[in-house]
C-alpha positions as CSV (number, residue, x, y, z in Angstrom):
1,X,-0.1,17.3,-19.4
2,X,1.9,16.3,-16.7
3,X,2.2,12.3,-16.3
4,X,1.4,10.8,-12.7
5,X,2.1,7.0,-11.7
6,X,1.1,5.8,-8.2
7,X,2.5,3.1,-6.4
8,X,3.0,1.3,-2.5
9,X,-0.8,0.0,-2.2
10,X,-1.4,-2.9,-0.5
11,X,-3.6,-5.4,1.9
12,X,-3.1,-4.4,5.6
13,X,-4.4,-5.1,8.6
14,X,-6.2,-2.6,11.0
15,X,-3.3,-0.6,12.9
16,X,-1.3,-1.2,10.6
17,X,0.4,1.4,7.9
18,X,1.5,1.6,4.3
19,X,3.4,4.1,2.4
20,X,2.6,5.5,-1.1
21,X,4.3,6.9,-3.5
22,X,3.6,9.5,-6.7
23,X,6.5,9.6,-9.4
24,X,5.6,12.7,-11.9
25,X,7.3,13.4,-14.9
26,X,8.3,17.0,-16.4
27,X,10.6,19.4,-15.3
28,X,8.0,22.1,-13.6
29,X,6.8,19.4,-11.0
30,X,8.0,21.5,-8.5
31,X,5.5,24.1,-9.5
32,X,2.9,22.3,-9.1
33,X,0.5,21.9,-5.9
34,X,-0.2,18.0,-5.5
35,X,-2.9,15.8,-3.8
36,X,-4.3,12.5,-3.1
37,X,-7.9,11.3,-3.2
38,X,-9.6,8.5,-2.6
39,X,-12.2,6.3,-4.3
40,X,-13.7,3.3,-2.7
41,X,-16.3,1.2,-4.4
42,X,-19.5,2.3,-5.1
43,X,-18.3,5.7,-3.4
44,X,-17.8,9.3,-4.9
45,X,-13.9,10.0,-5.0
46,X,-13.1,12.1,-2.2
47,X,-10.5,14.4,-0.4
48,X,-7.4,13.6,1.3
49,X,-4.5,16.2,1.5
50,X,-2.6,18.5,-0.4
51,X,1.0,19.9,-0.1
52,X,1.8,23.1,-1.9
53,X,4.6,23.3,-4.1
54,X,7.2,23.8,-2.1
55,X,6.1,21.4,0.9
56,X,6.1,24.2,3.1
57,X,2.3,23.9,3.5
58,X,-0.3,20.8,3.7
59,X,-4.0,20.2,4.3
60,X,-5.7,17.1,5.6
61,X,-9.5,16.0,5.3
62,X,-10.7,15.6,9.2
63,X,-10.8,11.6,9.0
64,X,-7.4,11.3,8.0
65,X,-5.6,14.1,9.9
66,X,-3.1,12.9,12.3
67,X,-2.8,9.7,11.2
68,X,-1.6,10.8,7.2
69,X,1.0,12.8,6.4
70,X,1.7,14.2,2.6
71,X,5.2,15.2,1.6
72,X,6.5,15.8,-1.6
73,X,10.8,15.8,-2.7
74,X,11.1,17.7,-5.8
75,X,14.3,16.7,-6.6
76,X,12.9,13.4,-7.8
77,X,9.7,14.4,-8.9
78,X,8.0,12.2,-6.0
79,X,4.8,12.9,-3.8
80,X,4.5,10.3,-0.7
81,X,1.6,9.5,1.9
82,X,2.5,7.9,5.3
83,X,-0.5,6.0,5.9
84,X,-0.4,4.9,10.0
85,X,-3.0,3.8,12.0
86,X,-4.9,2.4,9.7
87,X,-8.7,1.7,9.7
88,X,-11.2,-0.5,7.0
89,X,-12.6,2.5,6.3
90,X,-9.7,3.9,4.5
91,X,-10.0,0.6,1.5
92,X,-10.2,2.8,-1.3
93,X,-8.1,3.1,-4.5
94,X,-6.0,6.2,-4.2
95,X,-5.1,8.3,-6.5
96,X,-2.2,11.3,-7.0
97,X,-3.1,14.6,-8.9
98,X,-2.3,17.6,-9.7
99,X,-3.7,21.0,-10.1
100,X,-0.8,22.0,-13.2
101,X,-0.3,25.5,-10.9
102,X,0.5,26.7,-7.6
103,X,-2.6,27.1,-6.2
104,X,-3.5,24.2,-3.8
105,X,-7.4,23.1,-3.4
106,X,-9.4,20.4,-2.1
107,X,-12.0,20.2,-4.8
108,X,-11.9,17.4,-7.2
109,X,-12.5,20.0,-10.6
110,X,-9.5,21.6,-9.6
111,X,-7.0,18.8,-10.2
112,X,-6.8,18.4,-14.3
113,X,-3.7,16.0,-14.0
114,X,-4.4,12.2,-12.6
115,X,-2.6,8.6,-12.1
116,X,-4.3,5.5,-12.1
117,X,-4.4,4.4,-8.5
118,X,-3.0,2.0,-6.2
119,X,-5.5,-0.2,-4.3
120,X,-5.1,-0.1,-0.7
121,X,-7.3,-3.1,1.5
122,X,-7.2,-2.7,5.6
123,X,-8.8,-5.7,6.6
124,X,-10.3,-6.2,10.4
């Protein structure tokens, strides 16, 4: 099972942006399709991009798109999210994950791989 550490969170004001980062271990990380969620409290985790594995290709959920942006350099096993303009509404703890294939989704029972999160607070 492919090991998946998430880091960058922080407290930010609205407007403001943060930038998170995904460090994955193994060799076939650059197999795999990768995406970040979101859980905030109280809340069901939830959808917020994917990149497939070669970057050439990414999704966005509708209230993040054109504000996120999900990239991924293989060379060092890293996934990022460029988080700008942000809003309250995106406090949740984010997580990185995995799918262990090519095949990029945006359900949560698809991803068997998973980090722990890294909080991220947008305050008013």
């Amino acid at each position: 099972q492919v090991q998946l550490v998430e880091s960058g969170g922080g407290s930010v004001q609205a407007g403001g942006s943060l930038r998170l980062s995904c460090a994955a271990s193994g060799r076939t990380f650059s197999n795999f399709a990768m995406g970040w969620f979101r859980q905030a409290p109280g809340k069901e985790r939830e959808y917020v991009a994917v990149i497939s594995w070669s970057g050439g290709h990414t999704d966005y959920a509708d209230s993040v798109k054109g504000r996120f942006t999900i990239s991924r350099d293989n060379a060092k096993n890293m996934v990022f999210l460029q988080m700008n303009s942000l809003k309250p509404e995106d406090t949740a703890v984010y997580y990185c994950a995995t799918t262990g294939s090519r095949y990029m989704s945006r359900n949560v029972g698809d991803f068997a791989s998973w980090g722990q999160g890294t909080q991220v607070t947008v305050s008013s």
